[in-house]
N, CA, C and O of each residue as an XYZ file, in Angstrom:
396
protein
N     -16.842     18.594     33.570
C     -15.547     17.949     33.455
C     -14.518     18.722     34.295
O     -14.608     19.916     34.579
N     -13.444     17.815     34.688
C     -12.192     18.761     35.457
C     -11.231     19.278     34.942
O     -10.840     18.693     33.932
N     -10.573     20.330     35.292
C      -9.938     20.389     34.093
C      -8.694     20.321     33.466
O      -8.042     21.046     32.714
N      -8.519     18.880     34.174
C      -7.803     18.229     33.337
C      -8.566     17.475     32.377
O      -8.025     17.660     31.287
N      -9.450     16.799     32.266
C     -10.170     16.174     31.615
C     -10.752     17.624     30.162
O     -11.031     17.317     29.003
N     -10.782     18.943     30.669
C     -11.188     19.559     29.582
C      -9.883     19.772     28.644
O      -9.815     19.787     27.415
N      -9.000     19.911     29.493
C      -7.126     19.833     28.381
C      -7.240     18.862     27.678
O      -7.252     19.159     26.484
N      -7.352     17.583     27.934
C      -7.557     16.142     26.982
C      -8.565     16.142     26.210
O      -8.406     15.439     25.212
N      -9.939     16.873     26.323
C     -10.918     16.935     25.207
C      -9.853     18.064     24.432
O      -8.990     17.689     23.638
N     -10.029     19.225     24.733
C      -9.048     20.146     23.824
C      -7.949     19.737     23.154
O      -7.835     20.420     22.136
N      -6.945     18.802     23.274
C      -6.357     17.979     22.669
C      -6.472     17.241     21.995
O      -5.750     17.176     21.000
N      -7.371     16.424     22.237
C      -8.307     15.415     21.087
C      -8.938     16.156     20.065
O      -8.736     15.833     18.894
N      -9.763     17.219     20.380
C     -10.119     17.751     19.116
C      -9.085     18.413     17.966
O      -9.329     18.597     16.774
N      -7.756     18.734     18.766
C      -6.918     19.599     18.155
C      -6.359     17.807     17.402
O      -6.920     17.875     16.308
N      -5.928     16.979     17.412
C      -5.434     15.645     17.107
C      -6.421     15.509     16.465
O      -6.016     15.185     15.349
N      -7.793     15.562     16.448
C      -8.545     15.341     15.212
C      -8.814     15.726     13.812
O      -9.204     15.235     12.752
N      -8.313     17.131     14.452
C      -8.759     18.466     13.427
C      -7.332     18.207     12.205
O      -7.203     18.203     10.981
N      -6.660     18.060     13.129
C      -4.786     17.431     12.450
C      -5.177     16.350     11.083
O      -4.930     16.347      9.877
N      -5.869     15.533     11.974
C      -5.833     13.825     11.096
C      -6.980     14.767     10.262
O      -6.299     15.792     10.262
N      -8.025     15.104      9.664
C      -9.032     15.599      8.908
C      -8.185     16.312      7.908
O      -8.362     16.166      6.698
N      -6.928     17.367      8.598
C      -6.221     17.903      7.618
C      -5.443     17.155      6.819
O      -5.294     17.441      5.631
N      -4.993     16.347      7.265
C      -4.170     15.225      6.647
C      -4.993     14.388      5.673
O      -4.519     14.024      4.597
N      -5.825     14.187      5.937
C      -6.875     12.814      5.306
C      -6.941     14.046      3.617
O      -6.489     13.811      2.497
N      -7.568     15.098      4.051
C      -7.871     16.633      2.919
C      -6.560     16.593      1.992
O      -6.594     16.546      0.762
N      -5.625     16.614      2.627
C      -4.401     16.747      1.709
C      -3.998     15.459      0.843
O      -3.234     15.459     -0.122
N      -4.796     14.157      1.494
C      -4.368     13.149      0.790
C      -5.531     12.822     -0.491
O      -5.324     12.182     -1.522
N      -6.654     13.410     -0.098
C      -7.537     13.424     -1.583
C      -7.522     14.787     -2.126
O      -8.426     15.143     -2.882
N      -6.700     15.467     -1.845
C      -6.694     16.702     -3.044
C      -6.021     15.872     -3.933
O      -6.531     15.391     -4.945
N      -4.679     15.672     -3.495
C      -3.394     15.436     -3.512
C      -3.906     13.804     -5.338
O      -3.730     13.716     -6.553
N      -4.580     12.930     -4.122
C      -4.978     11.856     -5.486
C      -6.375     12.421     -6.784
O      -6.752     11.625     -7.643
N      -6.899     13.700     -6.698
C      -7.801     14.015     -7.395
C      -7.541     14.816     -8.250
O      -8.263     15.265     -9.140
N      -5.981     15.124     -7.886
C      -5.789     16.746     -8.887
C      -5.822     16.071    -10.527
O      -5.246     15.074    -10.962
N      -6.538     16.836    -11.064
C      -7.099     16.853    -12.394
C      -5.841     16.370    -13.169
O      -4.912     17.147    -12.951
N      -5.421     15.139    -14.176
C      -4.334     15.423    -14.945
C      -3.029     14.860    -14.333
O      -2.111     14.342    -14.968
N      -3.102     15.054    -12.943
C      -1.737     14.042    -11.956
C      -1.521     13.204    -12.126
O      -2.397     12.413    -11.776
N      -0.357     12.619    -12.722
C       0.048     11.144    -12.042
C       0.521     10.978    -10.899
O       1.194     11.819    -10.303
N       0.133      9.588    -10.373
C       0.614      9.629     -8.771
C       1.696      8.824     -8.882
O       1.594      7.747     -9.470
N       2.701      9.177     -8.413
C       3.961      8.458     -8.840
C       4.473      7.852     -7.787
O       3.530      7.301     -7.219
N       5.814      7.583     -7.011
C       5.697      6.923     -5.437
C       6.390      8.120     -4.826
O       6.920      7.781     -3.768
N       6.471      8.673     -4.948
C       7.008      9.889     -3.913
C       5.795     10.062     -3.414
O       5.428      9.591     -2.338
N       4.716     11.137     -4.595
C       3.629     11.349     -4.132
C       2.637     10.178     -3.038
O       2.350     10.419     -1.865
N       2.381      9.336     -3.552
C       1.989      7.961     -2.903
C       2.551      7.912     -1.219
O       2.145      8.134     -0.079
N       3.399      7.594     -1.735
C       4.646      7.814     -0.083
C       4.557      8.823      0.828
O       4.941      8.799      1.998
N       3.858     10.007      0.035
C       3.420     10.929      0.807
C       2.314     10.839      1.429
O       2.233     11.190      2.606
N       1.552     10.482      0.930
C      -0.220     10.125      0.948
C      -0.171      8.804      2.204
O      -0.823      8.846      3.247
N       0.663      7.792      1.841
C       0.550      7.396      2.853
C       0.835      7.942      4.358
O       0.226      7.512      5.338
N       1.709      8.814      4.406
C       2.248      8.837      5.664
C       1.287      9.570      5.963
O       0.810      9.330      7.072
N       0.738     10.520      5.289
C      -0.391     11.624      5.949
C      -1.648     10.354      6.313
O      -2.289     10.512      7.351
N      -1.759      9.908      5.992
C      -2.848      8.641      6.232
C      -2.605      7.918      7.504
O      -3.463      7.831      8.383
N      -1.552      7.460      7.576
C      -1.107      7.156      8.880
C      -0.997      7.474      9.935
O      -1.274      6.908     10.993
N      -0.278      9.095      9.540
C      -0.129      9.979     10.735
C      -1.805     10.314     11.176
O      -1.995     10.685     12.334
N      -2.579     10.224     10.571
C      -3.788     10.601     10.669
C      -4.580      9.592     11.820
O      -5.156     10.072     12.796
N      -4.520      8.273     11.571
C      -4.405      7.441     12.221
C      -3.775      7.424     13.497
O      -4.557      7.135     14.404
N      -2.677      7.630     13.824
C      -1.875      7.824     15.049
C      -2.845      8.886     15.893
O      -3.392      8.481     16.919
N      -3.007      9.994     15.521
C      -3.492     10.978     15.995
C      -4.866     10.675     16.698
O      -5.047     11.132     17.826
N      -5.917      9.869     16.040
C      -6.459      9.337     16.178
C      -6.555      8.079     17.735
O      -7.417      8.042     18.612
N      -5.569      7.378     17.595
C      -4.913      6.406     18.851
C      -5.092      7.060     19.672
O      -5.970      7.041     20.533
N      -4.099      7.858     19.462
C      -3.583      9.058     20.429
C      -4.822     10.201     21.062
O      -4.338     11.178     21.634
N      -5.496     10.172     21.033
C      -6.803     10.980     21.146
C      -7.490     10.562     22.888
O      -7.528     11.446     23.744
N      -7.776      9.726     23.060
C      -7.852      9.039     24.363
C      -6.950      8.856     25.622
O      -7.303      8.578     26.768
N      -5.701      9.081     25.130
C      -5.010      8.607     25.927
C      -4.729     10.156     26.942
O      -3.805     10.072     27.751
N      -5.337     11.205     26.897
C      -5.118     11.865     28.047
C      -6.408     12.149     29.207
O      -6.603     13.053     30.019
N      -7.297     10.680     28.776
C      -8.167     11.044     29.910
C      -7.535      9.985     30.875
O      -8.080      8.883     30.949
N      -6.565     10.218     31.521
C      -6.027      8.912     32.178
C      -6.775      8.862     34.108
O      -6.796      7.968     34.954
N      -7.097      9.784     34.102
C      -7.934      9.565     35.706
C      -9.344      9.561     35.712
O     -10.100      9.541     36.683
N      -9.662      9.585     34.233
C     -11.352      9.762     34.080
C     -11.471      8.001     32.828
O     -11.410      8.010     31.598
N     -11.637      6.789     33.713
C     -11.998      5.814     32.788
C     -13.063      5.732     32.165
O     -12.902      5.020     31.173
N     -14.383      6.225     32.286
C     -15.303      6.183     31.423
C     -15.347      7.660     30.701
O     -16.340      7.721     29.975
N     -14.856      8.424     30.688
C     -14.512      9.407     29.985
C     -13.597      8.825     29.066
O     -13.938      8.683     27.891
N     -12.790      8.571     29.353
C     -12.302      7.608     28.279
C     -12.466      6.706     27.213
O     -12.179      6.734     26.017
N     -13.030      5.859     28.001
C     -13.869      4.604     27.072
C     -15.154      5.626     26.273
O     -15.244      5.468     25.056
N     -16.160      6.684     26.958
C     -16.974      7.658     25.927
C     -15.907      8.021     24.854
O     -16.227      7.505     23.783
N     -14.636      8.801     24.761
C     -14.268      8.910     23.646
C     -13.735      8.243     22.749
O     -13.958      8.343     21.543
N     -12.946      7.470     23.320
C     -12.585      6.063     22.429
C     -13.531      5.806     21.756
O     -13.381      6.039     20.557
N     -14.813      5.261     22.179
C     -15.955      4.517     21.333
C     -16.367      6.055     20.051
O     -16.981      5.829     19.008
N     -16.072      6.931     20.285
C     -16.788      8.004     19.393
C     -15.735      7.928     18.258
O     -15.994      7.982     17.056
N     -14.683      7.815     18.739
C     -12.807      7.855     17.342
C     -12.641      6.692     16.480
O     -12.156      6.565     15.356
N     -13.480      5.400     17.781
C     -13.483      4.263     16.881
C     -13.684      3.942     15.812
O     -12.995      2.954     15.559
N     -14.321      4.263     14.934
C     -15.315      4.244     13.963
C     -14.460      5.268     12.828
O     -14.510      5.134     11.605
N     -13.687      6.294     13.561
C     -13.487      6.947     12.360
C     -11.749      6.275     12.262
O     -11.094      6.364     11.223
N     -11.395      5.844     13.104
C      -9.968      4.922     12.874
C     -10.220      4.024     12.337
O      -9.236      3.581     11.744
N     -11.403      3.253     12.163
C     -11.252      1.848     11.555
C     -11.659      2.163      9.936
O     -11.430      1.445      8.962
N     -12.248      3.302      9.977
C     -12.820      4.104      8.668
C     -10.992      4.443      7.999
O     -10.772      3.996      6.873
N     -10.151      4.982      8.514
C      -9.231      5.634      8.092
C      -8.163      4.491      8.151
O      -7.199      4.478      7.386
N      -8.378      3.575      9.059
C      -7.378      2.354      8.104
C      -7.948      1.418      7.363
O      -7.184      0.649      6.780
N      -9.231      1.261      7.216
C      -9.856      0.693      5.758
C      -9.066      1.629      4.188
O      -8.878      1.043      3.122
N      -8.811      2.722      4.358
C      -8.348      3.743      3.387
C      -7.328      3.931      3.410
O      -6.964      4.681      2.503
N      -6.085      3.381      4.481
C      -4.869      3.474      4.314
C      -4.732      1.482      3.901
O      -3.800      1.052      3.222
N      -5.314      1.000      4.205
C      -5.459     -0.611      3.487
C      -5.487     -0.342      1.958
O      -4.714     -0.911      1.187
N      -6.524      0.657      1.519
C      -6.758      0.509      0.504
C      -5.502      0.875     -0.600
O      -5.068      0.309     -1.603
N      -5.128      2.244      0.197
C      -3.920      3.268     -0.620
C      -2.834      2.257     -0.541
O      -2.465      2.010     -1.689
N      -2.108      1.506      0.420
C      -1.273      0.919      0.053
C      -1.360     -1.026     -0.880
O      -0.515     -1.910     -1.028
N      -2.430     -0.930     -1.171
C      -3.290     -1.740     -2.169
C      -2.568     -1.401     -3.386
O      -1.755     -1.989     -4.099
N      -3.288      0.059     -3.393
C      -2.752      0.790     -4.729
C      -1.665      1.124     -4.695
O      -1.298      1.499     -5.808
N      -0.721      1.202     -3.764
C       0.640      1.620     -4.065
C       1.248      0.686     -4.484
O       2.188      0.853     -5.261
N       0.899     -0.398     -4.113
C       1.537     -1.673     -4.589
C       1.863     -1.740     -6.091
O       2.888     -2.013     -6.715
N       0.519     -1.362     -6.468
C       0.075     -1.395     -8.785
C       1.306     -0.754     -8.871
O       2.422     -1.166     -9.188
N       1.062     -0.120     -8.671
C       2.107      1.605     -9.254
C       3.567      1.452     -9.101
O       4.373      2.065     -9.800
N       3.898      0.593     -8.139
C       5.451      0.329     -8.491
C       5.984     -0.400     -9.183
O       7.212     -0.388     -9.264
């Protein structure tokens, strides 16, 4: 790879590693033993869900002179974005009950 193309993998992983932390904080966050989730909390959960998502988008977009380098990582994020807004579908499902 060139290396610009290795800055944009290094970026993507760092944007991944982000959204994983985020996703972690949003099921501690709904598992803690005894919690109610109230809408602050919720409101929180979502945005980390989202932002997680973004990051995600955002992951591809610095292979901009390498198109099938591109389209290779896209197709690898795909799967875990459509995974992570099936679960932000779901959370704001449930946020809905709760208010």
């Amino acid at each position: 790879m060139a290396p610009r193309e290795v800055a944009a993998m290094k970026d993507c992983i760092e944007l991944l590693s982000d959204s994983v932390h985020e996703l972690q904080k949003s099921l501690e966050e709904m598992s803690r033993p005894g919690s109610k989730v109230s809408g602050l909390v919720m409101s929180d959960i979502q945005t980390w869900v989202s932002s997680a998502m973004t990051h995600e988008d955002t992951c591809s977009e610095g292979f901009t002179d390498d198109s099938k380098m591109k389209s290779v990582v896209k197709g690898k994020v795909t799967n875990v974005a459509r995974l992570t807004s099936n679960a932000l579908a779901l959370i704001n499902s449930y946020a809905s009950l709760i208010e």
